[in-house]
C-alpha positions in Angstrom: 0.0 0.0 0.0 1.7 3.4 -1.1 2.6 5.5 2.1 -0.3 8.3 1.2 -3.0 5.7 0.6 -5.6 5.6 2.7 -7.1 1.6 3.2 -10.6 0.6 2.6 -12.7 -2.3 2.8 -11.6 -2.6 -0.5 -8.2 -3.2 0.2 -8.8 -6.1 2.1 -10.6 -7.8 -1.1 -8.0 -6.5 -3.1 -4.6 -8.0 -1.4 -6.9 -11.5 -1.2 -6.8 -11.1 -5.0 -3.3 -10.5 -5.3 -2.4 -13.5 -2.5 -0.9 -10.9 -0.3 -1.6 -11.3 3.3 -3.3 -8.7 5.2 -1.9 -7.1 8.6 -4.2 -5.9 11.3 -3.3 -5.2 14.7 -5.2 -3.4 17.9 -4.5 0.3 19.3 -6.8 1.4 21.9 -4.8 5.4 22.5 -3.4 8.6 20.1 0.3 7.8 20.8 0.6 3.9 20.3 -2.1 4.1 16.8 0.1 6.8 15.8 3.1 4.3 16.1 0.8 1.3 14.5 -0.2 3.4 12.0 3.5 5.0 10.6 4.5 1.1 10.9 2.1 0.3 7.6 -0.4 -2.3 9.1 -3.4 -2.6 6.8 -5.9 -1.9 9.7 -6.1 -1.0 12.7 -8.7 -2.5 15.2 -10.5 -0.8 17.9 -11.1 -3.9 20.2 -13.0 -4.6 23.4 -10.3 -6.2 24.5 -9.5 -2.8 25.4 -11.7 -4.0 28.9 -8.8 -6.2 29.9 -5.8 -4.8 28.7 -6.5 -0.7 29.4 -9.4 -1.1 31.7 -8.2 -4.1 33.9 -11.5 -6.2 33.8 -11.1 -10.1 33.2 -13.2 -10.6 30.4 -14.7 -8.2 27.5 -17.7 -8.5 28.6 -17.8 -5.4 31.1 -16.7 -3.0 28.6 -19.4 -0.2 27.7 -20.5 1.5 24.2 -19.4 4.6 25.6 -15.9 3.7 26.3 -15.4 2.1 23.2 -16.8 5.3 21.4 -13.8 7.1 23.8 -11.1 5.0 23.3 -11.8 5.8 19.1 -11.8 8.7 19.1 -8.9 9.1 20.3 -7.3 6.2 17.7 -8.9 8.3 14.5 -7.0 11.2 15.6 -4.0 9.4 14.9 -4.7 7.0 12.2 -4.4 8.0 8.5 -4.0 5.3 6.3 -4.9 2.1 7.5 -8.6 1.0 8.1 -10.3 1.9 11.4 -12.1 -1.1 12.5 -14.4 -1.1 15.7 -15.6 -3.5 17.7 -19.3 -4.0 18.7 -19.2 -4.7 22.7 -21.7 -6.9 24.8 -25.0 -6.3 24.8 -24.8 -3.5 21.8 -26.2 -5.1 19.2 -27.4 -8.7 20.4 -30.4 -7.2 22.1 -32.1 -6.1 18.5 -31.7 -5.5 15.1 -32.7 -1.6 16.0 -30.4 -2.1 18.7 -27.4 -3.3 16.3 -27.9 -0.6 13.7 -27.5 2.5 15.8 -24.9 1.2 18.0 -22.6 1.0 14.5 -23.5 4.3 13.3 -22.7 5.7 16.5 -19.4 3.6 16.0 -18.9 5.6 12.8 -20.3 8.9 13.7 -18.9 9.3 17.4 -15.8 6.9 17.4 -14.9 8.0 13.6 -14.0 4.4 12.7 -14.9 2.9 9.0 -16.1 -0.4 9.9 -17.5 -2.1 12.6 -16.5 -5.8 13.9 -19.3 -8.1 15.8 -19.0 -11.1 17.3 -21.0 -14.6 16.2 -22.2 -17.2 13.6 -25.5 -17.2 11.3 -27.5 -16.4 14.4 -26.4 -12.5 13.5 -26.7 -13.2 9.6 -29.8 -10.8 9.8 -28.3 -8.5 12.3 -25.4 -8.0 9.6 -27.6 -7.5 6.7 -29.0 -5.1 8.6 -26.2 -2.8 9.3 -24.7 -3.6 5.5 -27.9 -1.9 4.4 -27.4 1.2 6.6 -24.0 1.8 4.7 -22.0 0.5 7.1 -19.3 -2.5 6.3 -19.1 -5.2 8.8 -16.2 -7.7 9.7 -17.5 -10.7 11.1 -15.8 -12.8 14.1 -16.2 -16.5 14.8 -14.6 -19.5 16.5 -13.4 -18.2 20.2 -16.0 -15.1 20.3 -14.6 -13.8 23.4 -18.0 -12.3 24.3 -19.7 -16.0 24.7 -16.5 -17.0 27.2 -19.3 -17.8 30.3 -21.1 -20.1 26.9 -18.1 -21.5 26.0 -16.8 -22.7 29.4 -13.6 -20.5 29.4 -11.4 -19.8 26.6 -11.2 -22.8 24.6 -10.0 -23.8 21.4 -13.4 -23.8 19.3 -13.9 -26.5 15.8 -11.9 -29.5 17.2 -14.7 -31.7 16.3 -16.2 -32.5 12.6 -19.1 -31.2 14.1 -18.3 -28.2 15.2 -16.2 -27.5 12.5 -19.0 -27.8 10.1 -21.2 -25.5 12.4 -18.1 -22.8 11.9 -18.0 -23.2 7.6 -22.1 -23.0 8.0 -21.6 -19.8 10.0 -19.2 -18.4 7.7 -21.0 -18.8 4.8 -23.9 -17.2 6.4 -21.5 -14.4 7.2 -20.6 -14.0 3.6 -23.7 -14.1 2.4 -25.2 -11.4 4.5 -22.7 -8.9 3.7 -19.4 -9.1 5.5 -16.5 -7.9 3.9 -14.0 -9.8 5.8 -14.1 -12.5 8.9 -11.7 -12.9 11.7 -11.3 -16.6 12.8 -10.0 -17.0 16.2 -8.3 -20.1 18.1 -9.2 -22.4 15.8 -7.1 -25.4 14.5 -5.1 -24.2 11.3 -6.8 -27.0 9.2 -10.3 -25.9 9.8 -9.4 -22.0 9.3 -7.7 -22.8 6.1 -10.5 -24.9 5.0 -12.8 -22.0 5.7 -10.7 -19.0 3.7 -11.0 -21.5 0.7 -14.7 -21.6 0.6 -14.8 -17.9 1.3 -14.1 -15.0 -1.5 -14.0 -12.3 1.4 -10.9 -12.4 3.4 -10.3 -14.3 6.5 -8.0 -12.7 9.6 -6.7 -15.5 12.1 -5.9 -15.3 15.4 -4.6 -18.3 17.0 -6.0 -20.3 13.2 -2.8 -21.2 11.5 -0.8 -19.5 8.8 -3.7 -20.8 6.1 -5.8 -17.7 6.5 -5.7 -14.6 4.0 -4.2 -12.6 6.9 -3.2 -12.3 10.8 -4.4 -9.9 13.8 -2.7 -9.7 17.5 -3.7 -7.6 20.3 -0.4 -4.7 20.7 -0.7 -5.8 24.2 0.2 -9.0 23.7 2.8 -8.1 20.8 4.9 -6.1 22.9 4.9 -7.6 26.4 2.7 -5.1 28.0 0.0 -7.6 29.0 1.0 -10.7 30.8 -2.2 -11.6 32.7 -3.2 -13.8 29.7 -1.0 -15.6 27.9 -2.5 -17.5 24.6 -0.5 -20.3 22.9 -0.6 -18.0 19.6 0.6 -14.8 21.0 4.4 -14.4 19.8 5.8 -11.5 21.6 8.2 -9.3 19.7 9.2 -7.1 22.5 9.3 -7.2 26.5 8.3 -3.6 26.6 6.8 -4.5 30.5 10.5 -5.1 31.8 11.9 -1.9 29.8 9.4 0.1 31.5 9.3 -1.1 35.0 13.1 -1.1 34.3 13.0 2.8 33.7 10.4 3.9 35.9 12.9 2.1 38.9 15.7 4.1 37.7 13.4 7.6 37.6 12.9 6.6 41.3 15.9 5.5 42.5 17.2 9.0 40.6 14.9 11.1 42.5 15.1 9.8 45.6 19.2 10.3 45.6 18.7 13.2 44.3 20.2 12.6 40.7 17.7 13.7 39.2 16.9 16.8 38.1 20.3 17.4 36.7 21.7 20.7 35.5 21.0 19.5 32.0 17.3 19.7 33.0 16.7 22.8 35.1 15.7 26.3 33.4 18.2 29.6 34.3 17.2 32.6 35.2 19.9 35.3 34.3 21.8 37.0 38.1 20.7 40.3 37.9 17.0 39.3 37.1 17.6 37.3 40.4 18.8 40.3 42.5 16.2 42.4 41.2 13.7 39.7 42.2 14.8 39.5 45.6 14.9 43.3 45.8 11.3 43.5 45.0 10.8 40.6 47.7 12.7 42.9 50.3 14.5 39.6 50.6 18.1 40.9 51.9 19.6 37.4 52.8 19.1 36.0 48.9 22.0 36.3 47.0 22.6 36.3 43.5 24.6 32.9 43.8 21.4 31.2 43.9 20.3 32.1 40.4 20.9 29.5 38.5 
């Protein structure tokens, strides 16, 4: 993608054409989608797992429509050319069809994202048609739906059986169908995503489903050691950014308390005879001008 380009939902389409995988990773703040963005990813996603990883909850599930709407504003202000993605949280769109519909445009009016991600199988197929028709593209999300954790039992590996891996191609082919431009498959075996991006002509984004897919998203968390209170198998961490930091923020205090720091490189002057004027106009006869600095 050429530096100034913008990305689209039809750039996805487009580098599945060409066989070229697709890079999509999360930002949840201005400073570190600034630094996703410069890097070149295709998209950038807006994702609830903001709860856990900015917010501290233990699931996704406690995350509201009003903090996600926060949390992208802020991203848009940074991101200029890859796709803004948002993610639909719990309880905005599974409620109604209504309910479904003006939580995206809000997505895309407040939050200032392009696209909006939800969570489930054919059960939504008329929820996504839904918000298609209102002019909004939709990336769907099946396998480990992080949403449906108290359904699932925990966060399991989802499509180890034929028959649920049959129940995951029927649910992406009724994602297709109703409109999705793309489909992220997580924790699923690599076989079964594979399978899935073949029978598809919209592009699929694994997490945790093999190399087979038509491209790969990680949370930045994850990808740079800032989050260890979950640890997936398919995380692989390209930084320990947690240890630099705890690493510098020791030495700040271990500098302050000695008092290191601040040096001389890091104080402002103020020039002698502004300082003896100053104590003058104090009436503050024990100064002296030795103490400017």
């Amino acid at each position: 993608m050429p530096a100034n380009t913008t990305a689209t939902v039809s750039t996805f389409a487009e580098k599945r054409s060409r066989n070229e995988p697709i890079t999509v990773l999360t930002a949840y703040d201005y400073a570190t989608a600034r630094l996703v963005d410069e890097a070149g990813v295709d998209a950038v996603l807006i994702g609830d797992s903001l709860a856990m990883v900015m917010l501290g909850h233990e699931n996704t599930l406690s995350v509201t429509l009003d903090e996600m709407v926060h949390h992208m504003r802020s991203v848009s202000r940074a991101v200029h050319k890859a796709l803004l993605i948002g993610d639909l949280p719990f309880m905005s769109y599974q409620a109604g069809i209504q309910d479904a519909v003006r939580s995206s445009g809000r997505l895309l009016k407040e939050g200032g994202v392009a696209a909006v991600k939800l969570e489930g199988g054919r059960e939504y197929a008329d929820t996504v048609r839904a918000i298609v028709r209102a002019g909004i593209p939709v990336q769907g999300h099946i396998g480990l739906t992080p949403q449906s954790v108290n359904i699932f039992g925990g966060w399991k590996v989802q499509g180890r059986t034929a028959q649920s891996a049959s129940r995951l191609v029927s649910d992406a082919l009724a994602l297709e169908d109703a409109g999705c431009f793309s489909l992220v498959i997580e924790s699923v075996p690599d076989q079964v995503a594979t399978y899935i991006t073949g029978k598809l002509t919209i592009p699929t984004i694994g997490i945790g489903a093999g190399a087979g897919t038509s491209g790969q998203v990680l949370v930045l968390h994850d990808l740079l050691g800032l989050y260890t209170d979950i640890r997936p198998r398919f995380v692989k961490r390209y930084a320990d950014l947690g240890s630099a930091i705890r690493q510098a923020v020791c030495c700040y205090r271990d500098e302050v308390v000695s008092r290191t720091f601040p040096g001389a490189e890091h104080v402002y002057s103020m020039p002698p005879e502004e300082w003896r004027q100053f104590l003058a106009e104090m009436g503050d006869i024990s100064g002296s001008a030795s103490h400017a600095k």
